[in-house]
KOLROBA-804608 format. One record per atom (N, C-alpha, C, O, CB): residue in three letters; atom name; x, y, z. Coordinates in steps of 0.02 Angstrom, whole numbers, plus 32768, in hexadecimal, padded with zeros to 4 digits. Each point is the difference from the previous one (the first is absolute). Glycine has a CB too. Layout:
# residues N
NODE vovex roke    X    Y    Z
NODE   ALA   CA    X    Y    Z
...
END
This chain:
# residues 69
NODE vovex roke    X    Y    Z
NODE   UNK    N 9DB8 406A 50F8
NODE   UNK   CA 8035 8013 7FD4
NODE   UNK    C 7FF5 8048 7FEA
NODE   UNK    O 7FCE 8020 7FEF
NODE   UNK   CB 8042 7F69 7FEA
NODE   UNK    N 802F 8085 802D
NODE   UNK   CA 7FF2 8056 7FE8
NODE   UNK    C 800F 800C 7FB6
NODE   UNK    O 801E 7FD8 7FDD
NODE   UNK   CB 8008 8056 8099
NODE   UNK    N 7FBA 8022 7F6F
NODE   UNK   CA 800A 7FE4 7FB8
NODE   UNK    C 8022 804B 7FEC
NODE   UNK    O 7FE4 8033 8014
NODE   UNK   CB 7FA9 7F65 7FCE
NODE   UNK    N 80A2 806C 8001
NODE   UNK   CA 8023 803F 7FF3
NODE   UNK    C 7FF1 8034 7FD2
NODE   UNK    O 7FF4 7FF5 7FC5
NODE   UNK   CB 8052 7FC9 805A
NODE   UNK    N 7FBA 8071 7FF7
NODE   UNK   CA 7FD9 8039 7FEF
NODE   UNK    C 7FCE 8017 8021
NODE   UNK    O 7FE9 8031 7FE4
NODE   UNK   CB 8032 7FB3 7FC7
NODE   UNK    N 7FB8 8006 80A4
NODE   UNK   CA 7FE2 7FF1 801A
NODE   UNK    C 8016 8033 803F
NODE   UNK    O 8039 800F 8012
NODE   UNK   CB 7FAF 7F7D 7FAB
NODE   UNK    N 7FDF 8087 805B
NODE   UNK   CA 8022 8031 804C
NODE   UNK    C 7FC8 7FCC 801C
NODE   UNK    O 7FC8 7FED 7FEE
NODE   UNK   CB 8064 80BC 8008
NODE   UNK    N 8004 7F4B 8042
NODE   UNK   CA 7FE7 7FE8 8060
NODE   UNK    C 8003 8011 8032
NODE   UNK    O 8036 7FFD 801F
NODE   UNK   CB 7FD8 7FCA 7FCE
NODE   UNK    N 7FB6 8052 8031
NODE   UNK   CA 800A 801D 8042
NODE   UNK    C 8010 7FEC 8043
NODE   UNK    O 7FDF 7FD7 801F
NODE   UNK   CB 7FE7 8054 7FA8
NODE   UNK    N 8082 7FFC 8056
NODE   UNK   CA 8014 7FF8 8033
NODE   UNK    C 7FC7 8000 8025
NODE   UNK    O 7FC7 8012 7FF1
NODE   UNK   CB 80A0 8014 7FF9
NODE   UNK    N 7FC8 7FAF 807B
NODE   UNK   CA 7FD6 8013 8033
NODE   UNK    C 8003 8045 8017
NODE   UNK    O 7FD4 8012 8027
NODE   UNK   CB 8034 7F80 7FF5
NODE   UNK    N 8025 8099 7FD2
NODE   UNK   CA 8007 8035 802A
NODE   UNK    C 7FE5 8038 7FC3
NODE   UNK    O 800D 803C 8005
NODE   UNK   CB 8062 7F95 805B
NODE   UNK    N 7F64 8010 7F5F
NODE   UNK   CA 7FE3 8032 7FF5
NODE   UNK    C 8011 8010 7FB8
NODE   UNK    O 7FD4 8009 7FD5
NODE   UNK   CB 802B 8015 80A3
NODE   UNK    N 8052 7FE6 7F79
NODE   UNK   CA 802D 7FFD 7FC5
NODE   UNK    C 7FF4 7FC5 7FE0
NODE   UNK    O 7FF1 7FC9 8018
NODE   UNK   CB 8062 8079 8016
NODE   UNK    N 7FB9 7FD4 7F8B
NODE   UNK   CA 7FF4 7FD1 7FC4
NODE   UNK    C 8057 7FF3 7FDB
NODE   UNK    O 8030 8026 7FF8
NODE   UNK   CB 7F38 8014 7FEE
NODE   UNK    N 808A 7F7E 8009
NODE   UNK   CA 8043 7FCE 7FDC
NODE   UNK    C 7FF4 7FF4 7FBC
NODE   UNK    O 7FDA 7FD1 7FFA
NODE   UNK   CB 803A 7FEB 8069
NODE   UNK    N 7FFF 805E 7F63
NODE   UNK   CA 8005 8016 7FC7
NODE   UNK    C 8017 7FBA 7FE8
NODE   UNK    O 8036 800A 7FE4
NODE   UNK   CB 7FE0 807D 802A
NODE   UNK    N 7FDA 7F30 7FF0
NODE   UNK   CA 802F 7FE6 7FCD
NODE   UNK    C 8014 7FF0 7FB6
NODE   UNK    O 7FE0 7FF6 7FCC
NODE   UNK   CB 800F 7FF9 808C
NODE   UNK    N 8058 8012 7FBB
NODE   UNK   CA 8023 8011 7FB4
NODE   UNK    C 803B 7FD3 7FEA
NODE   UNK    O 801F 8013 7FCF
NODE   UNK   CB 7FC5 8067 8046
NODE   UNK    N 8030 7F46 800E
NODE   UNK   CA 8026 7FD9 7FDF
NODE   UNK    C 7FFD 7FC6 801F
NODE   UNK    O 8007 800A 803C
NODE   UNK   CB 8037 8047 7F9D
NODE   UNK    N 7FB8 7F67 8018
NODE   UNK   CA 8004 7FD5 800A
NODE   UNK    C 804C 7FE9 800F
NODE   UNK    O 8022 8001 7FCD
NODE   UNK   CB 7F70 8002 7FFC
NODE   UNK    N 8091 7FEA 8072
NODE   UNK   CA 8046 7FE4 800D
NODE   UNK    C 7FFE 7FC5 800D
NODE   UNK    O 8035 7FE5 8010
NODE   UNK   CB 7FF0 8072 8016
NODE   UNK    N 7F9C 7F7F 7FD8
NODE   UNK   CA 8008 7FC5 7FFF
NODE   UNK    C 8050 7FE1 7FEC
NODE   UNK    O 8023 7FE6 802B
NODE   UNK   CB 7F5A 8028 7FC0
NODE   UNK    N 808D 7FF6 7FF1
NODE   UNK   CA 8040 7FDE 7FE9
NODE   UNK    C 8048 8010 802C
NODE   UNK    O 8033 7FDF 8009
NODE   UNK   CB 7F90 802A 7F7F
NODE   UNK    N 8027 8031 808B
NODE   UNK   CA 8052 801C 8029
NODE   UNK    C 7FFC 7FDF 8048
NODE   UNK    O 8034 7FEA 801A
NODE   UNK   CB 7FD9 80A0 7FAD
NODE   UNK    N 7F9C 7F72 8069
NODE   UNK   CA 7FFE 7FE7 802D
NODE   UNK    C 7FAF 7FF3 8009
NODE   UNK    O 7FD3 8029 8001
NODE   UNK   CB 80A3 8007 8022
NODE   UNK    N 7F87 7F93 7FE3
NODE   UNK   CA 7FAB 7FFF 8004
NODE   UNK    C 7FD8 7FF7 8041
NODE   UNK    O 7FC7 7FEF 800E
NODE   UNK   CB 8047 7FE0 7F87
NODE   UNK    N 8039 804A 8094
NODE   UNK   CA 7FDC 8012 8056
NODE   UNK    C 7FDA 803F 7FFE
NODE   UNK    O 7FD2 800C 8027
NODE   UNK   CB 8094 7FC4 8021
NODE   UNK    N 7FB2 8065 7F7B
NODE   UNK   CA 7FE4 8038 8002
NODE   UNK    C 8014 801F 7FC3
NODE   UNK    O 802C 8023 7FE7
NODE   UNK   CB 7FD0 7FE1 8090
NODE   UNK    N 7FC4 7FD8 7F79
NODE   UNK   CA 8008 8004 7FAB
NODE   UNK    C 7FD4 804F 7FE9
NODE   UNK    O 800D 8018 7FC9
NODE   UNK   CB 7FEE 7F43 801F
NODE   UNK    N 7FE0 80BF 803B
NODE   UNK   CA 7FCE 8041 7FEC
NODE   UNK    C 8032 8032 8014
NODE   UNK    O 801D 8001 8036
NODE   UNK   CB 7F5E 7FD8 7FE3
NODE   UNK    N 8090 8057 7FAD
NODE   UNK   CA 8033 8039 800D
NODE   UNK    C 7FCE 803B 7FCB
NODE   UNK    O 7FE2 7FFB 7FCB
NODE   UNK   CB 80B5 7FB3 8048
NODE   UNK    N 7F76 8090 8025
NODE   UNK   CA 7FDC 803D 7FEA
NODE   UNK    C 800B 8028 8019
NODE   UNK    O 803B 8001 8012
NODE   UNK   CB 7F84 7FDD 7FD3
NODE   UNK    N 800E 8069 8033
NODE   UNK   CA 800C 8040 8013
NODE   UNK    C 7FC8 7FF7 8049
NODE   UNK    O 7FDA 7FD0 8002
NODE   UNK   CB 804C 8079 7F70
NODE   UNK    N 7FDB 7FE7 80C2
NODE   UNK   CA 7FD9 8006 802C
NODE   UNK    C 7FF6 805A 8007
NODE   UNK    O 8028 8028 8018
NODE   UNK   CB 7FFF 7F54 801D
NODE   UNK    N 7F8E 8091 7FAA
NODE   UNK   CA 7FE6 8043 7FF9
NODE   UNK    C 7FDA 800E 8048
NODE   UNK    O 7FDA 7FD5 8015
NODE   UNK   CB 801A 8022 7F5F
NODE   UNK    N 8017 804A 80B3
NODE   UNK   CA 7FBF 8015 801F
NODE   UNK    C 7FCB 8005 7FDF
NODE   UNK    O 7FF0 7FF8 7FC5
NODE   UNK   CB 8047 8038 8077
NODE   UNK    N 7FAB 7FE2 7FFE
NODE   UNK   CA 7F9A 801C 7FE8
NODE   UNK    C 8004 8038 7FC2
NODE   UNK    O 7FDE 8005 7FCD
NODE   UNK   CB 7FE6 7FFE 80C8
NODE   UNK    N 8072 8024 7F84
NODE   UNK   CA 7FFC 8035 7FC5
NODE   UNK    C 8036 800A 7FC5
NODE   UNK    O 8013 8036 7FE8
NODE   UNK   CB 7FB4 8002 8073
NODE   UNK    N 8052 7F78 7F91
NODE   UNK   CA 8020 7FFA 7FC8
NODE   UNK    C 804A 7FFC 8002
NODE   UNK    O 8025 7FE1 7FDA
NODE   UNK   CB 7F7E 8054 7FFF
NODE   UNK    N 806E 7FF9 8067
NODE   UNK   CA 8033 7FF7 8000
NODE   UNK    C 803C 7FD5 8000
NODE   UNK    O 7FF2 7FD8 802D
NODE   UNK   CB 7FD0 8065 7FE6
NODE   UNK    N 807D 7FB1 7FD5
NODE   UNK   CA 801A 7FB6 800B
NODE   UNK    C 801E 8005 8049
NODE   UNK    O 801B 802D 8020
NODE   UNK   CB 8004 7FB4 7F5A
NODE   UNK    N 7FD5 7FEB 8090
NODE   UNK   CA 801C 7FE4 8055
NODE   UNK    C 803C 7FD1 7FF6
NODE   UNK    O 802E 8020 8019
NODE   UNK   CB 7F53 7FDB 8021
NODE   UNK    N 809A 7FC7 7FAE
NODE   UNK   CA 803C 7FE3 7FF2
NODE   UNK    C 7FD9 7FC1 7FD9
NODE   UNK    O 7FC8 7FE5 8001
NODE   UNK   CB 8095 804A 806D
NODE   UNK    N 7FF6 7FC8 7F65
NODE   UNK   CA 7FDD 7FBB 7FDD
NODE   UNK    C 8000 7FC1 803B
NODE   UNK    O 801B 8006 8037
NODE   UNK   CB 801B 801C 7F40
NODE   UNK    N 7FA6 7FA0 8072
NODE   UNK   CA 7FF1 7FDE 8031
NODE   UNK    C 801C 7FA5 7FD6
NODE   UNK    O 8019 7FFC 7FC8
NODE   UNK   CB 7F6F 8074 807A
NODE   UNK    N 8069 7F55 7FED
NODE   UNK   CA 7FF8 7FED 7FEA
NODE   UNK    C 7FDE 7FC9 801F
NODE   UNK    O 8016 7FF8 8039
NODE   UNK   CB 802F 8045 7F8E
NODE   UNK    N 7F8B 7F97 8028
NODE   UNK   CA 7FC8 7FC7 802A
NODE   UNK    C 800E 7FB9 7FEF
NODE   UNK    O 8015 7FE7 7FCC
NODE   UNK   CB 7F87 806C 802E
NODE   UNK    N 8052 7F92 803F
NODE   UNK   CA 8003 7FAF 8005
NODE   UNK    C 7FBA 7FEC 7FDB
NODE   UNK    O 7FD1 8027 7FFD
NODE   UNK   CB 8078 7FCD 8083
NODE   UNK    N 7FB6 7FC1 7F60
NODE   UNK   CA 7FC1 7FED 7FE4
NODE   UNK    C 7FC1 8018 8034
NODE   UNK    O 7FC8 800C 7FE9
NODE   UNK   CB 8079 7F88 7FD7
NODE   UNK    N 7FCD 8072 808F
NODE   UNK   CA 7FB1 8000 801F
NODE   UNK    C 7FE7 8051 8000
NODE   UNK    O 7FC9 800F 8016
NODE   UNK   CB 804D 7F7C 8045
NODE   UNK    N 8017 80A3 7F8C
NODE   UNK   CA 7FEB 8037 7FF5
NODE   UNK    C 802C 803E 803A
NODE   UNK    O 8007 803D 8008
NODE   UNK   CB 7F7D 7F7C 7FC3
NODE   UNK    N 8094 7FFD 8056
NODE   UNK   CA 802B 8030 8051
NODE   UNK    C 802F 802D 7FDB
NODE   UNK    O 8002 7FFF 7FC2
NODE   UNK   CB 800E 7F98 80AA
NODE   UNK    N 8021 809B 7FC2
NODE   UNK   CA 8025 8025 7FF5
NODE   UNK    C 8047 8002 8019
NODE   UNK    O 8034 801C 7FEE
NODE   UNK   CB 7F68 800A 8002
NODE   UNK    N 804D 7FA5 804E
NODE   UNK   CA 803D 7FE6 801C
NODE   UNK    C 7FF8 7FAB 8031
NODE   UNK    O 7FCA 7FEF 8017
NODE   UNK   CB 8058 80AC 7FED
NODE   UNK    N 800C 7F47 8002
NODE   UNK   CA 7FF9 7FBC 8021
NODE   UNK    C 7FF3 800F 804F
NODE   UNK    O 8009 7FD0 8025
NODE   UNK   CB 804B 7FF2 7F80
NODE   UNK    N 7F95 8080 807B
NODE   UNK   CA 8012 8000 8039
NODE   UNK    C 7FA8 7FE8 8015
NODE   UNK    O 7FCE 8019 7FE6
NODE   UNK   CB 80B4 804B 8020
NODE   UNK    N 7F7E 7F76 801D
NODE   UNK   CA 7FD5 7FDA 803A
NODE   UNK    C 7FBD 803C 8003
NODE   UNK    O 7FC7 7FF1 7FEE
NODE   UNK   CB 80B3 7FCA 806C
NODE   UNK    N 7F9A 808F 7FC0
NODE   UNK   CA 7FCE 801F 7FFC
NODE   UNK    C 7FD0 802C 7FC9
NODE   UNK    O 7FC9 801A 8009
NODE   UNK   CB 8076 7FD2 8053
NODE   UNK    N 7FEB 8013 7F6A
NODE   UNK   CA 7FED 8022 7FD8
NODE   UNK    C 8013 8032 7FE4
NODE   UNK    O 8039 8016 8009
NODE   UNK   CB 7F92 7FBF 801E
NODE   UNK    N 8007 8049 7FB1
NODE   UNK   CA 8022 8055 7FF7
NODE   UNK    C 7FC1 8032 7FD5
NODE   UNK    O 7FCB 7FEB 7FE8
NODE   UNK   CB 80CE 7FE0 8004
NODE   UNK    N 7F79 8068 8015
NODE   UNK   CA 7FBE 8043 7FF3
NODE   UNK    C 7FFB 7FE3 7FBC
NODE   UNK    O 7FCE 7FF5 7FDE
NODE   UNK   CB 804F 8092 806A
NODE   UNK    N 803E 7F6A 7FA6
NODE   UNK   CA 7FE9 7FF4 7F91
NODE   UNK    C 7FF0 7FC9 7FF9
NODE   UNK    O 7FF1 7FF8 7FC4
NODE   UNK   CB 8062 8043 7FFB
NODE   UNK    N 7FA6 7F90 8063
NODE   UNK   CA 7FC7 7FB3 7FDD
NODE   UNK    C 7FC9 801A 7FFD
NODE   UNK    O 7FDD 8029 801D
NODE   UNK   CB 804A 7F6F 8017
NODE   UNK    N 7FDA 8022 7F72
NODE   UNK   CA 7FD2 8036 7FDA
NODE   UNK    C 7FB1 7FF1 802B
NODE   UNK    O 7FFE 7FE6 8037
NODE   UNK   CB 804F 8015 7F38
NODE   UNK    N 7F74 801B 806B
NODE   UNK   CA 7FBE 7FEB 801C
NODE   UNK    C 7FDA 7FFB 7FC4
NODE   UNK    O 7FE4 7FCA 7FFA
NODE   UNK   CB 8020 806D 8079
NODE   UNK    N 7FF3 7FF0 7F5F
NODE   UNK   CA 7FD4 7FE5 7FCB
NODE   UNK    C 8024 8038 7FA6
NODE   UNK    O 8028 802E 7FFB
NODE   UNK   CB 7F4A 7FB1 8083
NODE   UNK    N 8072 8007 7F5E
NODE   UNK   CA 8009 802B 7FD0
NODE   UNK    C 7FDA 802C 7FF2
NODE   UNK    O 7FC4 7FFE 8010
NODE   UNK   CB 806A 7FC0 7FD2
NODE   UNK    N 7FF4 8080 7FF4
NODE   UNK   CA 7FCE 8044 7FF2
NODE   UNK    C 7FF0 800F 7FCB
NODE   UNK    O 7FDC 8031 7FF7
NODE   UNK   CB 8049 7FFB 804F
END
């Protein structure tokens, strides 16, 4: 479970800022936040499924998350 206010690091390196719980609006993808590069910059807001993925697709993607920072 992720806990808000919390940065998690992407696979591709970039970190996921979270900042609001949507449980209630949809709890397929209830983690909603920001996605920063290495050097702070913002990259787009995002939003995650409970297993941390970034999208339902079969192979994956660079922004599922990997651990927290």
């Amino acid at each position: 479970m992720l806990t808000i206010g919390e940065k998690y690091e992407t696979k591709n390196g970039q970190y996921f800022e979270y900042t609001e719980d949507r449980t209630q609006f949809d709890p397929g993808w209830p983690f909603f936040g920001e996605v920063f590069n290495q050097d702070g910059s913002f990259d787009r807001i995002a939003y995650y499924r409970p297993s941390g993925r970034y999208t339902d697709s079969r192979l994956g993607s660079g922004y599922d998350l990997i651990t927290s920072r």
